[in-house]
N, C-alpha and C positions, 0 to 999 in steps of 0.2 A: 214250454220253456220260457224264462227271461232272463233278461240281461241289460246294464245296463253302462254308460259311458259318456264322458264328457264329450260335449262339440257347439260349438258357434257359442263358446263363454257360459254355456248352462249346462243342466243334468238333463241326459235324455235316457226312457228306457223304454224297452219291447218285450211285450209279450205273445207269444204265438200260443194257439190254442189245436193248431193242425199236427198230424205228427209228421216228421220230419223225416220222410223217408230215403234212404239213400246217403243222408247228411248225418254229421256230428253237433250236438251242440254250438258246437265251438268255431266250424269249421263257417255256420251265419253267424254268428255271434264276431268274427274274424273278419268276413267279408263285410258286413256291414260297417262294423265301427271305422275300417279299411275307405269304403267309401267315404264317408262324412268325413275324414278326416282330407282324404284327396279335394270334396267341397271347396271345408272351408280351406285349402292351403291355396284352390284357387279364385276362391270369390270372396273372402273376405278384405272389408278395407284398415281392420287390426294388423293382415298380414302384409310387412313390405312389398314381398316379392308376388300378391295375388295379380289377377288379373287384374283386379278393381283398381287396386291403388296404381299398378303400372297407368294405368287409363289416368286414374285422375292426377298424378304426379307428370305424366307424357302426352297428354291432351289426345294418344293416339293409339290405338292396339292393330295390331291385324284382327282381322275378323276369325272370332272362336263360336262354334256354332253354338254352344249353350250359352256360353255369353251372352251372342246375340240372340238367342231367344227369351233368356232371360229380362235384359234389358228394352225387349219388344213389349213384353209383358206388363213391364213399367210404364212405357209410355201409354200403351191402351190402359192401362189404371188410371193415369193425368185425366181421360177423355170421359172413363165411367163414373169417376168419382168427381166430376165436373171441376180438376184441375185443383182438387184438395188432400190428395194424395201426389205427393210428387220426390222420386229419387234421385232428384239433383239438392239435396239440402246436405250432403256431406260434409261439404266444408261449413257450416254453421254446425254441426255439433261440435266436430272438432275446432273450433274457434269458442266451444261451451266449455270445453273439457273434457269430451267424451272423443277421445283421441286413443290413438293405439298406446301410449305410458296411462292411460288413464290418469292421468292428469289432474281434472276437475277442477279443474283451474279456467275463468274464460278469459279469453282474449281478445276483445273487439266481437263478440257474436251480435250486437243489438245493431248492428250497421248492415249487416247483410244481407242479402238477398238472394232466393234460390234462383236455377235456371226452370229456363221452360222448355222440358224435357220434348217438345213438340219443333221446337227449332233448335235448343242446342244440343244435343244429342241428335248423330245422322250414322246412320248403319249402312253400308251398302258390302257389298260381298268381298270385299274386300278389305276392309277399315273398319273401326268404329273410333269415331271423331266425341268431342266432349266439349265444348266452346265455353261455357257458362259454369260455374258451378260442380261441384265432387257428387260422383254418383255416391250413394247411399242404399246398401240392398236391408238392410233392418226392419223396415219397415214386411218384408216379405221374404227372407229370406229363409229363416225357419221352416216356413211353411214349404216354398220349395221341394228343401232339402229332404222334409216329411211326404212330401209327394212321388220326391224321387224314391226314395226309400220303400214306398209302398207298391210303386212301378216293380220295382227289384225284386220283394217278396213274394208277386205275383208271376210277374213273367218270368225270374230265372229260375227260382226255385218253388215255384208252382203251389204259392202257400195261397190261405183263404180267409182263413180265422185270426186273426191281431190287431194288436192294436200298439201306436206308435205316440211315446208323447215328446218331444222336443219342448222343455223348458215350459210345460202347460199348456203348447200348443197340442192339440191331436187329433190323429185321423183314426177312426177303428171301423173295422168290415163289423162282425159278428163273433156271436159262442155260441155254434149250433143253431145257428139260423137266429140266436135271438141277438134283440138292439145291448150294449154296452151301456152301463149306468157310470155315468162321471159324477164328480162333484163340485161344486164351483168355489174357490175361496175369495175371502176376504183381503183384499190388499191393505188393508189398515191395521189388519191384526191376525198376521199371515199365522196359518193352521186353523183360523175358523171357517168353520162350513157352512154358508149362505143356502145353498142351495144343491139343485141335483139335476142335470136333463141326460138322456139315453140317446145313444150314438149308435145306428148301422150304415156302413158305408159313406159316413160322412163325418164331417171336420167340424172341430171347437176350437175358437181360439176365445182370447179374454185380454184386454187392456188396461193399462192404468201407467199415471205420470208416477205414483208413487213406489210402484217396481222398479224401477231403476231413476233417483234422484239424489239429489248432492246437494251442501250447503253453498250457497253464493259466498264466496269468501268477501267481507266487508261488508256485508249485508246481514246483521244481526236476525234470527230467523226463518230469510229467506230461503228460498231452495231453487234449482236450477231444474230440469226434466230435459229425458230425450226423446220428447215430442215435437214436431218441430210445426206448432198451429198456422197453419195461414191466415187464419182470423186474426190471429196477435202473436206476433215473434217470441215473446217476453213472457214469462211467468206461466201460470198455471189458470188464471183468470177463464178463460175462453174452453175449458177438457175438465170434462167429466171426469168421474175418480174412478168409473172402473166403467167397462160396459163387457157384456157376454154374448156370446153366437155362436150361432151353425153356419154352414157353408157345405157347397157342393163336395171343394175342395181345401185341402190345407193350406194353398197359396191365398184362395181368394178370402179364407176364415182369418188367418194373420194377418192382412192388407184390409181387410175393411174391419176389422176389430179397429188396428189403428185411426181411421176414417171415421168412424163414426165415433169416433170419442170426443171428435171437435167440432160436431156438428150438430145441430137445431134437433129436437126430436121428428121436427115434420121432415126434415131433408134424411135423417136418418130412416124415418118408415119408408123413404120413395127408396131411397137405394138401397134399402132391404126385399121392397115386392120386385124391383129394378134386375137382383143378382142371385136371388131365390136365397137370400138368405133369413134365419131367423134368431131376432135378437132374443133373446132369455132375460 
């Protein structure tokens, strides 16, 4: 079976390769999209009423246990990607443009500066506090939700065989024991086919500033990105135009896809042998 459905602003579809016994079509094709859409109503920062944006509009949440695992997750990324990945730059995109009206309009972003997800963000069992800076889960979010998804197909309904893509991100087990053959495109001249690598039981994700960019209004030329570099606030100077990978998992293939788009090629091979991942 497949099936396919908006979520988290992109096209995601699935395919299962096991048969589906006991169940209708429709009945996972229902519970799932059901799921992602429970997600993002509560972790995205598009949506007023999520969890995220409550946080970063209220400086305060009670503590929600995915939440906080979530946002755990974030902070051990600050620590493995030696503080180059970080989900406190929210409020700099949305000071870009890239705001829940999608705007594209900026606002003062070249002044700002993210938090340090190490001190200002604090979790205790209780609370999760936000001092510095708007969380931002984009960076891994997709991936996530592709993981949770893949938990779901496993352990509720006892599937084996599929494969999940979230927006080009993807995770896929197998077809009959063998690896999945993906294709990788071109971000400059989307429908061409670069290349090819084969997926069992593990995650692709792929990055680039010119997936999602906008013209700087007054800036003849110019363009703005939802990369947010630590090397360089500003422009597109400091990120590569595309990079590709494998990964364990589809959190950590989304999150260092991003990572490694802004970083040296030698810092990029350490936190490649560092996270078992492999670039393509």
């Amino acid at each position: 079976m497949q099936f396919d459905f908006p979520a988290l602003g992109t096209h995601w579809w699935v395919e299962i390769w096991d048969e589906t016994r006991g169940l209708t079509d429709d009945e996972i094709k229902d519970f799932v999209v059901r799921f992602c859409s429970d997600f993002e109503a509560r972790f995205s920062r598009f949506q007023p009423s999520s969890l995220i944006s409550q946080l970063n509009r209220d400086r305060e949440v009670t503590t929600d246990p995915e939440l906080r695992a979530i946002l755990t997750y974030g902070i051990t990324l600050y620590r493995r990607t030696r503080g180059m990945f970080n989900i406190l730059t929210g409020h700099i995109l949305e000071a870009r443009g890239y705001d829940g009206a999608y705007s594209f309009i900026d606002k003062g972003s070249a002044g700002l500066a993210a938090g340090n997800p190490l001190t200002d963000l604090c979790i205790t069992n209780d609370t999760i506090k936000v001092h510095v800076g708007n969380v931002d889960l984009g960076g891994f979010g997709k991936g996530w939700l592709i993981d949770s998804v893949t938990e779901l197909l496993r352990d509720r309904f006892g599937l084996e065989q599929f494969l999940i893509n979230g927006g080009g991100d993807i995770y896929a087990t197998h077809q009959s024991n063998q690896p999945i053959e993906i294709y990788l495109e071109d971000p400059l001249e989307p429908g061409a086919i670069v290349g090819s690598t084969r997926l069992k039981n593990r995650a692709f994700a792929a990055s680039s500033p010119h997936k999602r960019a906008w013209p700087i209004k007054g800036a003849a030329g110019a363009e703005q990105h939802h990369i947010v570099s630590l090397q360089n606030d500003r422009g597109p100077a400091s990120v590569k135009d595309v990079i590709y990978l494998t990964a364990p998992t589809a959190t950590d293939a989304d999150a260092f896809a991003t990572t490694l788009l802004q970083v040296e090629d030698t810092i990029a091979r350490d936190l490649a042998e560092q996270n078992s991942l492999t670039i393509l």
